[in-house]
C-alpha positions in Angstrom: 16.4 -74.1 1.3 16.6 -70.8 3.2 13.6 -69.2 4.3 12.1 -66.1 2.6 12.1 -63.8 5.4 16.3 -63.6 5.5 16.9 -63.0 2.3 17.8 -59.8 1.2 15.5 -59.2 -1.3 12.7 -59.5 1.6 14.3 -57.1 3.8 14.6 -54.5 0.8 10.9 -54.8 -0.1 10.6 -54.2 3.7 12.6 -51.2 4.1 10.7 -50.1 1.2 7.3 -51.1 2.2 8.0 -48.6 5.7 9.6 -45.6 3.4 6.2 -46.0 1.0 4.2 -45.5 3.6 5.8 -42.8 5.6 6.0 -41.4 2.3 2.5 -41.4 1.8 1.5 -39.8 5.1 4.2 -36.7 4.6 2.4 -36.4 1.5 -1.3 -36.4 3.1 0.1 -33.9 5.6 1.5 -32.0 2.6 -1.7 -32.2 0.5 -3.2 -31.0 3.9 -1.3 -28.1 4.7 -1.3 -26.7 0.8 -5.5 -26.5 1.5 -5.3 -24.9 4.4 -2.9 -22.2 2.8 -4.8 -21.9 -0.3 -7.6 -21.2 1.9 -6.1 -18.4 3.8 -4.5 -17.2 0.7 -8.0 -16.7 -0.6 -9.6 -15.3 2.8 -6.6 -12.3 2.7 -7.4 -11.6 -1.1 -11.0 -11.7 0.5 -10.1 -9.0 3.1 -7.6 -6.6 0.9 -10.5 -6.6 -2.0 -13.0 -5.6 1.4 -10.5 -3.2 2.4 -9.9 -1.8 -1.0 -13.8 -1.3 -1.4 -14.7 0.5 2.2 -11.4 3.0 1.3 -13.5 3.9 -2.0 -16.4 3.8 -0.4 -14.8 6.4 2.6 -13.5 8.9 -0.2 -17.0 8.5 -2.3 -18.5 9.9 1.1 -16.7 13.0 1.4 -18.5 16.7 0.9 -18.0 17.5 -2.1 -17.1 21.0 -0.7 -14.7 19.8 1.2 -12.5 18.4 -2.1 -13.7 21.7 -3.2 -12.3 23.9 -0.6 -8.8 21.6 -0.7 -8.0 22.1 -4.0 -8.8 25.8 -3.6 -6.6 25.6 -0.2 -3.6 23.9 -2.5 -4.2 26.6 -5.6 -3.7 29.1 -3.2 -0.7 27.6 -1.3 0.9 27.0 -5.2 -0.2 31.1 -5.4 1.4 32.6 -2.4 5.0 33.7 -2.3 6.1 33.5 1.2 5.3 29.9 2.5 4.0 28.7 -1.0 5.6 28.0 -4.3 4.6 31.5 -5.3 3.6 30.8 -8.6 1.5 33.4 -10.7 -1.4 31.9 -11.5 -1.2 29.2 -8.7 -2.1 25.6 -10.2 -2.3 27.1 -13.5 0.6 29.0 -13.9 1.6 29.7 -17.3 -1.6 28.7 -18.7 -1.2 25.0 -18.0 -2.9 23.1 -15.3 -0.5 21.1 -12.9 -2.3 18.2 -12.8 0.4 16.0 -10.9 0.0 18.2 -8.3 -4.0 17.6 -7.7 -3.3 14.3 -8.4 0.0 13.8 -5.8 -1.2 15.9 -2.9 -4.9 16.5 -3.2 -6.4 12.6 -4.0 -2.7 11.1 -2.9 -2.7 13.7 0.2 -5.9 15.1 1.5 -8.3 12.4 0.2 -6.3 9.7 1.6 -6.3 11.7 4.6 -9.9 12.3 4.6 -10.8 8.3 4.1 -8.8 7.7 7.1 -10.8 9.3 8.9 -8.2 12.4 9.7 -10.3 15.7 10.3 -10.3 18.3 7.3 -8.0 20.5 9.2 -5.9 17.2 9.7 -6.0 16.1 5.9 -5.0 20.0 5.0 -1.8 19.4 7.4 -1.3 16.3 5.6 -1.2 17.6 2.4 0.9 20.4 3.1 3.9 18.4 5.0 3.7 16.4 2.0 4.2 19.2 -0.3 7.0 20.5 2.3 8.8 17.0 1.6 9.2 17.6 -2.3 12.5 18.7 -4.1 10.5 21.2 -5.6 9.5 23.0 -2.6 13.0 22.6 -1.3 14.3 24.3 -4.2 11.8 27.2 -3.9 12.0 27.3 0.5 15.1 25.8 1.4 15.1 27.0 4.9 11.2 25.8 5.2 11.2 22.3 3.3 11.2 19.4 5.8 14.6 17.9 6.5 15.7 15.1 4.6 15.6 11.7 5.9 19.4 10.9 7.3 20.8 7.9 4.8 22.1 5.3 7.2 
């Protein structure tokens, strides 16, 4: 009769015995890790929705004269021939209002600028060298647009 601890079979259920259970502690560290991730995952969305809220809350707090005084700033820049797009009629040339413009470089530009934290001054530079970037101020002031980004 041979003993049951050299058969095969034993060793097998052995081998398999060790792999079950170092299976079931790479899964514990596993389970572990995905809870700690979900966890952070959550305390970022946490932080972004935070973040999102105190920009708001930054542009909800500006003068409303100082919007005011932007968008007259970027009519008149949209007005004026020599360094502007010289438009008759500045943001509403040809009867139409160019609402991509207050859109792109008023809330996109000087607003943004302004919940930073920029100075008005600041946010007014901001939204101009972002006007200065555009095709269409390139095609009006060539020799004033910024300089386009080399391609590499």
């Amino acid at each position: 009769m041979v003993s049951a601890d050299g058969t095969p079979w034993s060793l097998a259920v052995r081998v398999l015995s060790l792999l079950s259970a170092v299976l079931l502690v790479v899964v514990f560290l596993e389970a572990r890790t995905v809870r700690q991730v979900r966890a952070e995952l959550q305390q970022l969305r946490s932080e972004r929705d935070q973040t999102k809220a105190n920009i708001a809350a930054a542009w909800t707090r500006q003068p409303l004269e100082e919007a005011d005084s932007a968008l007259r700033w970027l009519d008149t820049f949209y007005a004026e021939p020599t360094e502007g797009f010289g438009r008759k009629g500045g943001l509403c040339a040809e009867g139409r209002l160019n609402d991509r413009a207050i859109t792109a470089y008023l809330v996109g530009g000087f607003l943004a600028s302004r919940g930073a934290g920029d100075s008005y001054d600041a946010s007014i530079a901001a939204m101009r060298a972002q006007i200065v970037k555009t095709d269409d101020y390139r095609a009006v002031h060539p020799e004033l647009a910024a300089p386009l980004p080399a391609v590499k």
